[in-house]
C-alpha positions as CSV (number, residue, x, y, z in Angstrom):
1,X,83.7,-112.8,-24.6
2,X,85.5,-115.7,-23.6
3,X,85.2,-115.8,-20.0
4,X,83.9,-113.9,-16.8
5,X,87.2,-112.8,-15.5
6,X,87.5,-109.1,-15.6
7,X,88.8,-106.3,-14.9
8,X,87.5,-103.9,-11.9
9,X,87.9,-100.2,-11.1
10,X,89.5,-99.2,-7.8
11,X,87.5,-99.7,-4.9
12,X,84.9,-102.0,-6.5
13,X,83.7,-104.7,-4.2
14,X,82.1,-108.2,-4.4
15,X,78.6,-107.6,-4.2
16,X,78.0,-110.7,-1.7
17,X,81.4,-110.5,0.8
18,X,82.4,-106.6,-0.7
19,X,86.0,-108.2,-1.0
20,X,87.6,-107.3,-4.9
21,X,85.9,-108.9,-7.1
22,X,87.3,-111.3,-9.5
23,X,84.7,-111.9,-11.9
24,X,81.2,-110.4,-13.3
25,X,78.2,-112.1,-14.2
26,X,75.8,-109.6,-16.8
27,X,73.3,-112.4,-16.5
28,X,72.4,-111.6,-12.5
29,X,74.1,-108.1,-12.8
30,X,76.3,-109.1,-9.6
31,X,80.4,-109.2,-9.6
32,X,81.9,-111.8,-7.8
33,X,85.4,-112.5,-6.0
34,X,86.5,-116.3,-7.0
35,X,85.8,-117.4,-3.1
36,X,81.9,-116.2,-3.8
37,X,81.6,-117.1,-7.7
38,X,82.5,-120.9,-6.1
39,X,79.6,-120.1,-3.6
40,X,76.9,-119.4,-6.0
41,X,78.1,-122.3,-8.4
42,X,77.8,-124.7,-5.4
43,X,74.1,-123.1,-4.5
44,X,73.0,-123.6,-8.3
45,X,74.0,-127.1,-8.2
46,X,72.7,-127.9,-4.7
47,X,69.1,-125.9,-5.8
48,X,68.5,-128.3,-8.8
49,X,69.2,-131.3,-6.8
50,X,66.3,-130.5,-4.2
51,X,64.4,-130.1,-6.5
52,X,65.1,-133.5,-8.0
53,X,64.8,-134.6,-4.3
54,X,68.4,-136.2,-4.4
55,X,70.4,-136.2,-1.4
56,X,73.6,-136.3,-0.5
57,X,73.4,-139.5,0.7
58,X,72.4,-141.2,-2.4
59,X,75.3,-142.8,-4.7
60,X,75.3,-140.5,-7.8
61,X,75.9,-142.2,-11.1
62,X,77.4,-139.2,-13.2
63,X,78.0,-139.5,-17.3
64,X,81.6,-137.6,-18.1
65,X,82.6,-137.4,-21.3
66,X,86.0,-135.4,-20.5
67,X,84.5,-132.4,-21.7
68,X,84.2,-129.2,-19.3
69,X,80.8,-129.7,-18.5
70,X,80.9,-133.3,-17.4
71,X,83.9,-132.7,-15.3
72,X,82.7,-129.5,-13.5
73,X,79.1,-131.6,-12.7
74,X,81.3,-133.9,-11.7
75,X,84.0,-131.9,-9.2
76,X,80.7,-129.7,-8.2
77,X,78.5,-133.1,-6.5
78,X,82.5,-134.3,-5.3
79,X,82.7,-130.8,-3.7
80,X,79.0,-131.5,-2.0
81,X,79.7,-134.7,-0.4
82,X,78.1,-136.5,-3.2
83,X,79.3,-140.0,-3.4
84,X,79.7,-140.5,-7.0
85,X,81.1,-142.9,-10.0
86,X,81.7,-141.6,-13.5
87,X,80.8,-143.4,-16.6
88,X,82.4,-143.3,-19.8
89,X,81.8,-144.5,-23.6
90,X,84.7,-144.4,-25.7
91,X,83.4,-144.0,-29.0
92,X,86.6,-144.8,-31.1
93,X,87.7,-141.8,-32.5
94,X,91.0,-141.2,-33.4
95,X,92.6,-138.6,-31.6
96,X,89.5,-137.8,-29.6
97,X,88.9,-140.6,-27.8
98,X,92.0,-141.1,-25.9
99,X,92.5,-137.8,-25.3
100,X,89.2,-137.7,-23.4
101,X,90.1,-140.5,-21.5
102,X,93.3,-138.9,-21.0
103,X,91.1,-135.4,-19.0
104,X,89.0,-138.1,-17.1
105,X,92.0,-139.3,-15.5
106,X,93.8,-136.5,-14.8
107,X,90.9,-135.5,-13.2
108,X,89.5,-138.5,-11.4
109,X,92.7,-140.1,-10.1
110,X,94.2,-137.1,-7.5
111,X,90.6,-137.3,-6.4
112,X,90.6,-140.8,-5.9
113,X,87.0,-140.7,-7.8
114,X,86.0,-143.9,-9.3
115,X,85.0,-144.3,-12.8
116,X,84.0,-147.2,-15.3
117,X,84.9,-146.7,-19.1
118,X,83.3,-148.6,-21.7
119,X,84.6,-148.7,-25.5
120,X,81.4,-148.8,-27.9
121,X,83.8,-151.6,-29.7
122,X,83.8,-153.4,-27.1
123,X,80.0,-153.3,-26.2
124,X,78.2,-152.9,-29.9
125,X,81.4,-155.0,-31.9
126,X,82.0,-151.4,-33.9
127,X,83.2,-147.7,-33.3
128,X,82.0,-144.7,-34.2
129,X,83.8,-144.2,-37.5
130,X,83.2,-147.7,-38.3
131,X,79.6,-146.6,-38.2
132,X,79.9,-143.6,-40.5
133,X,81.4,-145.6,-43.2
134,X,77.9,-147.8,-43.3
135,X,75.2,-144.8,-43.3
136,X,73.9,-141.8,-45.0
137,X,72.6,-140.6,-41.4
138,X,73.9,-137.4,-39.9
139,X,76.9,-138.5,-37.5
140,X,75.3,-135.9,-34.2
141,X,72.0,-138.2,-34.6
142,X,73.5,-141.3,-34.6
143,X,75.9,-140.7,-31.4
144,X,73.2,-139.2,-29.7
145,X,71.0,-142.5,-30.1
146,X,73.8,-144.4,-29.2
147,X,74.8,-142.8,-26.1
148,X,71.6,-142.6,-24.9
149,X,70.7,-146.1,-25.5
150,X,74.1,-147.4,-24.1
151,X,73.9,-144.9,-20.9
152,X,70.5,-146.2,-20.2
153,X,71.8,-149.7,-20.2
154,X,75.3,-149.1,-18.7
155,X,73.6,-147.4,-16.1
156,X,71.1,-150.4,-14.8
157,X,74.5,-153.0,-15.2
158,X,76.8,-150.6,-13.2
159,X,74.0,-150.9,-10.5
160,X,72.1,-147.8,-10.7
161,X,69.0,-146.1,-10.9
162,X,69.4,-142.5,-11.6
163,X,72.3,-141.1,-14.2
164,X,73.7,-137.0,-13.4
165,X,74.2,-135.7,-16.9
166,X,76.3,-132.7,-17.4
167,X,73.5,-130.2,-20.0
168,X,73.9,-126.6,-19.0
169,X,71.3,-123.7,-19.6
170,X,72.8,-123.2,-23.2
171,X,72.0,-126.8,-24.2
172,X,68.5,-126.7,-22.3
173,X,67.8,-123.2,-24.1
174,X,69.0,-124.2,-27.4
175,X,67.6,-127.2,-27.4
176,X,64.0,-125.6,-26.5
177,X,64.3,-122.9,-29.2
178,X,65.4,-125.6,-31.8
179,X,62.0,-127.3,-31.0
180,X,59.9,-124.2,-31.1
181,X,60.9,-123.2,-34.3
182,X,60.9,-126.9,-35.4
183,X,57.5,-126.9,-34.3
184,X,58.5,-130.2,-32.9
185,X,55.7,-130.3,-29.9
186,X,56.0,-134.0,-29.2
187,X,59.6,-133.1,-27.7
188,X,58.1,-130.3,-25.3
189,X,56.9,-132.8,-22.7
190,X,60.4,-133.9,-22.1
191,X,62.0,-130.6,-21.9
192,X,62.6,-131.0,-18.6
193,X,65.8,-130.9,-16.1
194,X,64.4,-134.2,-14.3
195,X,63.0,-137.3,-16.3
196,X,61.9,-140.1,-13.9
197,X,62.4,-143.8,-14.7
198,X,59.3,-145.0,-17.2
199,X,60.9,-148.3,-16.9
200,X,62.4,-151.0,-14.8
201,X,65.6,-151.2,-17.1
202,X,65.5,-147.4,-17.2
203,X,67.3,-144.9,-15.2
204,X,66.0,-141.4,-14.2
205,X,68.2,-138.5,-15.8
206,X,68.9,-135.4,-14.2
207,X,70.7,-132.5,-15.2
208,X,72.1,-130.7,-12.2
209,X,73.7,-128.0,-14.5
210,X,70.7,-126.3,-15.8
211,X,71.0,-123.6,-14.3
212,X,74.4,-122.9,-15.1
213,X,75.7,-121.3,-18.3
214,X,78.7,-122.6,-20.4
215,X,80.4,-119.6,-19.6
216,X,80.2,-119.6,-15.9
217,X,80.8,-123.7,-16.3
218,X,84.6,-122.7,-17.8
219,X,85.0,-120.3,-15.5
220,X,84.2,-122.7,-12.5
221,X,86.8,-125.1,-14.4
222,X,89.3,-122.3,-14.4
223,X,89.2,-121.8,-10.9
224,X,89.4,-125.5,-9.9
225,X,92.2,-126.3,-12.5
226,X,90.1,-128.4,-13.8
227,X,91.6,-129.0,-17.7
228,X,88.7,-130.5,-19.6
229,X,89.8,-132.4,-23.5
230,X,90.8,-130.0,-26.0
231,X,90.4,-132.0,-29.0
232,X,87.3,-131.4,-31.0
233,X,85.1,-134.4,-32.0
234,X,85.3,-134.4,-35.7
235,X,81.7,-135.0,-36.0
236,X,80.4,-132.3,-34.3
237,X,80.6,-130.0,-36.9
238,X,77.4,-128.8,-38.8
239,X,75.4,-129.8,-35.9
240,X,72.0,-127.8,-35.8
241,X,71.9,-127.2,-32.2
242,X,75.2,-124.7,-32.5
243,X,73.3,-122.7,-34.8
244,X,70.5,-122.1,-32.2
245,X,72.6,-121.8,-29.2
246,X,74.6,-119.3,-31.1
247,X,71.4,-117.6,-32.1
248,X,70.7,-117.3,-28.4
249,X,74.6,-116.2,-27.6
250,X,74.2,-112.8,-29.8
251,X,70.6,-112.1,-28.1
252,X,72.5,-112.4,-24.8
253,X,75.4,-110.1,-26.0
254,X,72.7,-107.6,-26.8
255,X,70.2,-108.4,-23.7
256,X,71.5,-110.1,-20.7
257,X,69.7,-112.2,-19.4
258,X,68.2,-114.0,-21.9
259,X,69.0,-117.4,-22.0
260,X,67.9,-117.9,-18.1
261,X,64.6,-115.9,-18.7
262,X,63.9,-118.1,-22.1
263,X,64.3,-121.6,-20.0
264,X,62.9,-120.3,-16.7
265,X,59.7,-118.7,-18.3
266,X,59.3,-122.1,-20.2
267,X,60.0,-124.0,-16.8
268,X,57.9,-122.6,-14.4
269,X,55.2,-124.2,-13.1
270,X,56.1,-127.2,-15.3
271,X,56.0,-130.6,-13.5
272,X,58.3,-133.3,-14.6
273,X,56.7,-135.5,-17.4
274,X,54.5,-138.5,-16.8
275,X,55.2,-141.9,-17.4
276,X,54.8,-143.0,-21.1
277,X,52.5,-145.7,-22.6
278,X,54.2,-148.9,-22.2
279,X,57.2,-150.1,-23.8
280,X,57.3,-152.8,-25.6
281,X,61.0,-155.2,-25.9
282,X,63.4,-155.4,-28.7
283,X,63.2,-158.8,-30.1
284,X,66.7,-158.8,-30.3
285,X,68.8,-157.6,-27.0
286,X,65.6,-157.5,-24.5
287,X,66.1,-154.0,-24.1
288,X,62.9,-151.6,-23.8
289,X,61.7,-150.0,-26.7
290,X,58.4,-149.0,-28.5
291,X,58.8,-151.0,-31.7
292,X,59.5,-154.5,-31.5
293,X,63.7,-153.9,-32.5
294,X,65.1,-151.0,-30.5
295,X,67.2,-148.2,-32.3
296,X,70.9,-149.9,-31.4
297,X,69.6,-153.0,-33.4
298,X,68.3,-151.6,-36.4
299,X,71.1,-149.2,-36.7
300,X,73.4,-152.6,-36.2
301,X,71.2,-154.4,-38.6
302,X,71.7,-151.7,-41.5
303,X,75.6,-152.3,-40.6
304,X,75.4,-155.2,-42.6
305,X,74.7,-153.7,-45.7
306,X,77.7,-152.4,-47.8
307,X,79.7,-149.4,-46.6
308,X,78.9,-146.2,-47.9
309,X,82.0,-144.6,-49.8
């Protein structure tokens, strides 16, 4: 299945407007027309931002990577009078990296949306590949830390507090199944669509797509012309959390329904996680971490060493 869009028999109707429908959801066993899919996308969005307590009037700092997801988070807090600013990183890869720049403007500039890009060259002195010729480490881990690390800082210097980051249900579900059978319990406490700020220098996260899947996320882009990067990062592949979010895709095909019960039932009643003990600060950049040298610097610092061929 590679989208929603389907097919209808004569005289089926849209279960919220009874207009023809345009578009069924197995998940919530409803069928849509495009005018009510957009309604129930804009509800999702606008539920998970209550519950972060985040109003329209607050400036919303939101991470887009050119991808669907980011772009559709993006359009979605546009479309609900959120006044927002993207951020980029360009990591450096060739053929990718432009061409994700390339979706963020098409997107941003008919919109007159503002956004800031920042090239990992520029910040750390190196890109992405540059990286991967230095280190045995698997190349998902190491642009997760970085990303995270950079997005926390870029975040406080582009005058922020708070970060919207664009992780649907299939990332939140696959993520929480790749723990549980990882038996990785110090991970559970942060398994949540809200993490406040712990720290001065850093930002709150929020994930305003949870509730969404991936699915209904292309098909929202579909419908807004919305044409996210097509390229494929070349270090994606082999990633562990495909294997569990396909895992989760076949018991969906089989039971719909799935994913959104797995998160929810995990979810409920949880409150978001509680301040951390106290960080310590790199010795190095200032920056907050718990060791004395924060992960950006001690990947730098192995940089140094000779490339690995």
């Amino acid at each position: 299945m590679n989208d929603f869009f389907a097919q209808f028999p004569a005289g089926a109707k849209c279960t919220r407007c009874k207009q023809p429908p345009d578009i069924r959801l197995r998940s919530h066993h409803v069928i849509y027309c495009s005018s009510c899919f957009l309604h129930y996308f804009h509800t999702a969005v606008k539920r998970a931002m209550r519950k972060f307590g985040i109003t329209p009037e607050q400036p919303v700092l939101v991470a887009v990577s050119g991808g669907k997801d980011s772009l559709a988070l993006w359009a979605a807090l546009h479309e609900l009078g959120y006044h927002t600013r993207g951020l980029h990183i360009s990591l450096g890869i060739d053929g990718f990296s432009d061409a994700s720049i390339g979706s963020i403007r098409r997107f941003a500039e008919p919109r007159q949306l503002p956004w800031a890009n920042y090239s990992l060259k520029e910040v750390l002195g190196c890109t992405l590949p540059e990286i991967r010729r230095r280190t045995r480490r698997k190349m998902c881990s190491v642009c997760g830390t970085l990303k995270r690390q950079l997005i926390n800082r870029l975040t406080i210097q582009e005058g922020f507090s708070a970060i919207a980051m664009g992780h649907n249900l299939d990332d939140e579900a696959g993520r929480l199944l790749g723990n549980m059978v990882r038996h990785r319990s110090e991970y559970f406490e942060r398994q949540y669509p809200y993490l406040p700020s712990t720290h001065p220098r850093l930002p709150s996260k929020f994930k305003p797509l949870y509730r969404l899947e991936a699915l209904e996320i292309l098909t929202y882009c579909k419908l807004n012309r919305i044409e996210p990067v097509a390229a494929r990062c070349e270090f994606a592949r082999g990633a562990t959390s495909h294997s569990f979010k396909q895992a989760l895709d076949l018991l969906e095909e089989a039971m719909p329904g799935t994913k959104r019960d797995f998160l929810y039932t995990y979810l409920e009643n949880r409150q978001p996680p509680q301040p951390e003990s106290p960080y310590g600060t790199c010795r190095f950049c200032g920056e907050p971490c718990y060791a004395d040298v924060c992960s950006v610097c001690n990947l730098l610092d192995r940089q140094a060493g000779p490339p690995n061929l």
